[in-house]
matplotlib code that plots the C-alpha trace (Angstrom):
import matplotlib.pyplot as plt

x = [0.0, 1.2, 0.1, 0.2, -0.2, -1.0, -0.9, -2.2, -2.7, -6.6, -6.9, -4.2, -5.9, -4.2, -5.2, -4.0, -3.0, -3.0, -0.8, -2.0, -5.4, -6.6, -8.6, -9.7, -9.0, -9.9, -9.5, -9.4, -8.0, -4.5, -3.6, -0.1, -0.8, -0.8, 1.7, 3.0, 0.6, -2.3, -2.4, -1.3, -4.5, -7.0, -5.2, -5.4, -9.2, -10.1, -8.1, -10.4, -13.5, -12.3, -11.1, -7.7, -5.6, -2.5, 0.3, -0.4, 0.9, 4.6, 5.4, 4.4, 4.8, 4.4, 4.2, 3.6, 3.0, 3.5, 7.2, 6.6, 4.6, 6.8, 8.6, 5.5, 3.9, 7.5, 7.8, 4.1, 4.7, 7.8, 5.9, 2.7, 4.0, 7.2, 8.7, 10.6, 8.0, 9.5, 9.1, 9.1, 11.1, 14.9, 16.7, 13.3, 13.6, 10.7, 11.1, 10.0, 12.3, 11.7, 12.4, 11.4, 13.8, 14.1, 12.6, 13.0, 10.1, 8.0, 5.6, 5.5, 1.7, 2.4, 5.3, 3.3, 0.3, 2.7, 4.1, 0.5, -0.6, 2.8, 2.0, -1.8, -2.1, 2.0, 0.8, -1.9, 1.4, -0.3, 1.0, -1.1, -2.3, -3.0, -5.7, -5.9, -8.6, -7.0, -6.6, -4.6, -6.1, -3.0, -2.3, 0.6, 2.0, 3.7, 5.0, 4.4, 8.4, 7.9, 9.1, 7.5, 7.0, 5.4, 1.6, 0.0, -0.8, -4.7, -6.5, -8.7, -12.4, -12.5, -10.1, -12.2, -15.4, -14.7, -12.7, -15.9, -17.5, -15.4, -14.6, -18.6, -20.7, -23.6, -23.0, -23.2, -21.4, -22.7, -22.7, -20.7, -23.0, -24.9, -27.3, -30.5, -30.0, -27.1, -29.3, -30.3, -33.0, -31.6, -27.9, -27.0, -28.0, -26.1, -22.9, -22.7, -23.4, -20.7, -18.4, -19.2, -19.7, -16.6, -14.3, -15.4, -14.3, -11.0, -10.4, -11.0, -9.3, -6.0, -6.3, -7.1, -4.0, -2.1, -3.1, -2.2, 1.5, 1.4, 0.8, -3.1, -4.3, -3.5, -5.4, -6.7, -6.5, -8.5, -8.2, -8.9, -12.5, -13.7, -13.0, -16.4, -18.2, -16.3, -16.2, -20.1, -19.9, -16.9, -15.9, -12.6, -11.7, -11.3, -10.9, -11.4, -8.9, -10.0, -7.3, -4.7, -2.1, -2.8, -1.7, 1.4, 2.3, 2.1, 4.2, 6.5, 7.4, 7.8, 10.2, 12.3, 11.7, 14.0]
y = [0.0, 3.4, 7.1, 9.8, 13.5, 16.5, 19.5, 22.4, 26.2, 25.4, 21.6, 18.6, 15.3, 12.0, 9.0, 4.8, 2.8, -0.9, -1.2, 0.9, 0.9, 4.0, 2.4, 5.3, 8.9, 11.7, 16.0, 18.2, 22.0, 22.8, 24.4, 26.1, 26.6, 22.5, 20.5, 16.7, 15.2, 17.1, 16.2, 12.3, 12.3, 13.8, 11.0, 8.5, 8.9, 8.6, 5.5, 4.7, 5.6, 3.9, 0.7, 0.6, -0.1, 2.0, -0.5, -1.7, 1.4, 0.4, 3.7, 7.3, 10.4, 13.7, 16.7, 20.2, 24.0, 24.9, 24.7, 25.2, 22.3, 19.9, 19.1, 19.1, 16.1, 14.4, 14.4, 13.0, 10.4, 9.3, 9.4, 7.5, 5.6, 5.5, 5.9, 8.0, 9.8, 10.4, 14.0, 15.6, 18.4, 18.9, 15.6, 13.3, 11.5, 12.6, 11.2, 14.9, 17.2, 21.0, 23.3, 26.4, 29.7, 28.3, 24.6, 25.2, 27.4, 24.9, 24.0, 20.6, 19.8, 20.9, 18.2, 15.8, 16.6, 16.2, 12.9, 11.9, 13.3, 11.8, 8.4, 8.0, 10.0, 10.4, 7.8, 9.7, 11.5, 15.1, 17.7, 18.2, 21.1, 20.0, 22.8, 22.3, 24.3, 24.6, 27.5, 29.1, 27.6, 26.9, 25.9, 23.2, 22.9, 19.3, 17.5, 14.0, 13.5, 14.7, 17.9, 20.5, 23.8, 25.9, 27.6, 30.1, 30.7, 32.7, 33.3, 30.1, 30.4, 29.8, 32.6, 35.1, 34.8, 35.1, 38.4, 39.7, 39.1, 40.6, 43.6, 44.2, 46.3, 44.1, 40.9, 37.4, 34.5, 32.4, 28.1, 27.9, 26.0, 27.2, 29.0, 28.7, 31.7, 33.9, 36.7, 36.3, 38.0, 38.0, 39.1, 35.4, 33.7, 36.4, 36.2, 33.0, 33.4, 36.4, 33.4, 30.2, 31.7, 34.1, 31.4, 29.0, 32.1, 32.3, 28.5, 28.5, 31.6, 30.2, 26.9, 28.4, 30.6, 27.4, 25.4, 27.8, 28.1, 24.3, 23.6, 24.2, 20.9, 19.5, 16.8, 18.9, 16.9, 18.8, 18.3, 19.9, 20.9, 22.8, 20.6, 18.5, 22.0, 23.6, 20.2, 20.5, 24.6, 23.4, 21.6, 22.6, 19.5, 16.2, 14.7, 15.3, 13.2, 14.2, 11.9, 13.3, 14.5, 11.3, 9.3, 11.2, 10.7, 7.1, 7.0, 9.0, 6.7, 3.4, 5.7, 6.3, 3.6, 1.7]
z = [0.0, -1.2, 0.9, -1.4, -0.2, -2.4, -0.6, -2.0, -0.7, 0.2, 0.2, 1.0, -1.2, 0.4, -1.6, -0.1, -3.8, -3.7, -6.5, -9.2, -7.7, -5.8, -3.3, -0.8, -0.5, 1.5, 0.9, 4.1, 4.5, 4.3, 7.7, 8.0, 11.7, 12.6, 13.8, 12.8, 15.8, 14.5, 11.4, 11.8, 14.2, 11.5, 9.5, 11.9, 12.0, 8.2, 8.1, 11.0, 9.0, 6.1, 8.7, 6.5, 9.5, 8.8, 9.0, 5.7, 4.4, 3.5, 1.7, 1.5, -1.3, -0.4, -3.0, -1.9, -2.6, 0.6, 2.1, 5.8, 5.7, 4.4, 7.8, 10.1, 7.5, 7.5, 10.9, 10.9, 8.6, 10.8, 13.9, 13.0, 9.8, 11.2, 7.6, 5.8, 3.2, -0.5, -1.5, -4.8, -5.4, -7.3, -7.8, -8.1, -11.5, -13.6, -16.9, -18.0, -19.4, -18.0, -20.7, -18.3, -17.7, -13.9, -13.4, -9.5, -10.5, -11.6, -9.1, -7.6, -8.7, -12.3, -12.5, -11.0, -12.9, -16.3, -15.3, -15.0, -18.5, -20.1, -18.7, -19.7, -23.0, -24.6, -26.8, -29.0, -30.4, -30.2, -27.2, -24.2, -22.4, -18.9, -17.0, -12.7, -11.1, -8.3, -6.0, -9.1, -12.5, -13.9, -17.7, -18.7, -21.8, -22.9, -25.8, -26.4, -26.4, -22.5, -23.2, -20.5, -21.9, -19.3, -19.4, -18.1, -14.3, -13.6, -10.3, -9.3, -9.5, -5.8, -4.9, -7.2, -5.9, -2.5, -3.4, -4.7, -2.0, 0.2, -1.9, -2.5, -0.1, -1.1, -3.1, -1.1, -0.9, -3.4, -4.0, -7.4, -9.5, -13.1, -13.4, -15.2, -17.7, -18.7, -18.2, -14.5, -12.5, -9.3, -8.0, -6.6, -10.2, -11.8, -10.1, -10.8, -14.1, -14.5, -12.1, -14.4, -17.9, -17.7, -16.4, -19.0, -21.3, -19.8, -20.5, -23.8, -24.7, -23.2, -24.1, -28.1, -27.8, -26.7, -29.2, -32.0, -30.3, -30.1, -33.7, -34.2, -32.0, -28.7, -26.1, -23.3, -19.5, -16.9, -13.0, -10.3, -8.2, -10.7, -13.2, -13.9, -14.2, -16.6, -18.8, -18.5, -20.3, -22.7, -25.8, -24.9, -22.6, -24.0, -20.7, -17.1, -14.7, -10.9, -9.8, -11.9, -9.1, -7.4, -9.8, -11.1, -7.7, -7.6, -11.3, -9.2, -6.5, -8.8, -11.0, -8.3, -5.6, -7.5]

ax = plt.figure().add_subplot(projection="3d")
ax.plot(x, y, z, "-o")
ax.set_aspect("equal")
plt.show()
């Protein structure tokens, strides 16, 4: 059994493969202000829920956005795993070559979201642009030789509406999900019009600027939270992976467990 930890600047997504199976997984806030014992408690208890008893874990990933909380979840994973957890960052073997200014730029969950792409869809021969709604909705360019050749890096839908809300006098907090009509007749339905529609916008302007730099056509991987909705609004996508990070993780460790 293999632990794998994304942690992102709202969420961390663990996932437990058996093999190449992904057989549980849980998402929970990212908190900069816990320590190793609280988080290998909150742990702890979802592999209580899920009664996975957690010495069948034999090795453990970690992939983060978020430095200071790289030695809190090692010193967890030592503590209640009592193993030594892999982490991505310079050094890992990849199998993708980084033709960015500054690699060490490169985010950890755009490499691992590339090694995922490269693994599932290198074989159509066409490059990829790989779009995570994350917190940031960030777009990857790759080649199906496993060339990276950066993206483009936008706000995340998340992240923009609750700056309208809290840079508005008198608009709500609103559940992003679509609306009825375009042309609402209420402020809630319109927001998330202005939210949904102008988002879907942004994505396929990008991802039609990408393509043209790429040649005219590329396979477009989505991932990420917002991922199913924008599919839904969008002939842009060809295919939306929700587990995407999970799994480039798991390609990860067997490339350099060895």
């Amino acid at each position: 059994m293999l632990l794998v930890i994304d942690v992102g600047n709202t969420n961390i997504v663990a996932g437990v493969f058996d093999d190449k199976e992904l057989v549980c997984h849980w998402r929970f806030s990212t908190d900069r202000s816990k320590t190793a014992d609280e988080y290998g408690i909150l742990l702890r208890s979802m592999f209580n829920y899920t009664r996975m008893p957690m010495d069948q874990i034999k090795a453990i990933i970690i992939s983060s956005v978020v430095p200071p909380l790289i030695v809190p979840l090692c010193h967890m994973c030592e503590r209640y795993f009592e193993l030594t957890p892999m982490v991505v960052g310079p050094g890992i073997k990849s199998g993708i070559s980084l033709r960015y200014d500054n690699p060490r730029e490169v985010g950890a969950d755009r490499i691992v979201n590339a090694v995922a792409a490269f693994d599932k869809y290198s074989k159509k021969g066409m490059p990829m642009i790989i779009v995570d709604f994350g917190t940031a909705t960030t777009f990857c360019a790759l080649l199906p030789t496993g060339e990276y050749l950066g993206g483009a890096i936008a706000p995340g839908i998340g992240i923009s509406t609750e700056a309208l809300f809290q840079r508005t006098a008198r608009l709500p907090r609103i559940e992003l999900i679509k609306p009825k009509n375009v042309i609402s007749r209420n402020t809630v339905n319109a927001m998330q019009a202005g939210v949904i529609y102008g988002f879907v916008g942004q994505m396929d302007g990008i991802v039609r600027h990408m393509k043209e730099e790429l040649g005219g056509n590329a396979f477009v991987v989505a991932t990420g939270g917002f991922a199913n909705t924008m599919a839904a609004e969008s002939d842009s996508i060809d295919v939306v992976e929700p587990f995407l990070t999970l799994d480039g993780l798991r390609i990860l460790h067997e490339k350099n467990s060895k």
